[in-house]
N, C-alpha and C positions, 0 to 999 in steps of 0.2 A: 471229457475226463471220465474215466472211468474208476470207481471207488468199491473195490471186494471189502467187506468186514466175514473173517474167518474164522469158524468158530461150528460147535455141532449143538447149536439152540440154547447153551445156557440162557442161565438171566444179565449174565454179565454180557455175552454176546449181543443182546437186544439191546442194554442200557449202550455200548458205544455202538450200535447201528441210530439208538434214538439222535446220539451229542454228534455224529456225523450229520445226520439229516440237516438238525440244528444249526451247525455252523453252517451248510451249504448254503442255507436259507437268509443269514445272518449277513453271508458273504455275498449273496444275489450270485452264485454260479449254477450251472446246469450241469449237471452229471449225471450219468445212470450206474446206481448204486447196486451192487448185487452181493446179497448174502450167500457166502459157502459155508455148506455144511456135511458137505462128502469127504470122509478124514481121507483117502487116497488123493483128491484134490488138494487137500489143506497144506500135507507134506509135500507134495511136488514145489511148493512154495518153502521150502525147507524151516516150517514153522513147526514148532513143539509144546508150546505152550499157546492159549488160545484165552480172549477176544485176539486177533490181528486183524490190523488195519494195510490194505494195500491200496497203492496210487498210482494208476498207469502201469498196473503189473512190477510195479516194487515194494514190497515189501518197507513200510513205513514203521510199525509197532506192532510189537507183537506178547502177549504173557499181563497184559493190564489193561483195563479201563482207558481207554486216553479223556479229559473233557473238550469239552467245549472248542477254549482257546487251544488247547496242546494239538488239537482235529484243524484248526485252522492252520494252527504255520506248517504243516503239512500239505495242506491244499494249495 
């Protein structure tokens, strides 16, 4: 699985890279998690608002914080 959180370094972008980690960890799954933070990248993902969360290159959430649980029924 692969899991992008996209975002250009806020603080908000780190807090869902932290509740992503978390749930992986929580869930006992492996994935390699990769933060973007190149806004020409970010857009190709037709995102506009930023933390987003992506899942196997789809676009899951995008414009908020997700927690925890919201990171897991995603996964």
């Amino acid at each position: 699985m692969i899991i992008k959180i996209l975002g250009e370094g806020c603080s908000k972008c780190d807090e869902q890279l932290k509740n992503v980690e978390k749930a992986i960890e929580e869930l006992g799954l492996e994935a390699d998690i990769q933060k973007v933070e190149d806004f020409r990248e970010i857009v190709v993902y037709g995102v506009m608002s930023t933390p987003a969360l992506v899942v196997d290159e789809v676009v899951k959430s995008s414009g908020r914080v997700l927690s925890v649980k919201e990171v897991k029924k995603y996964l």
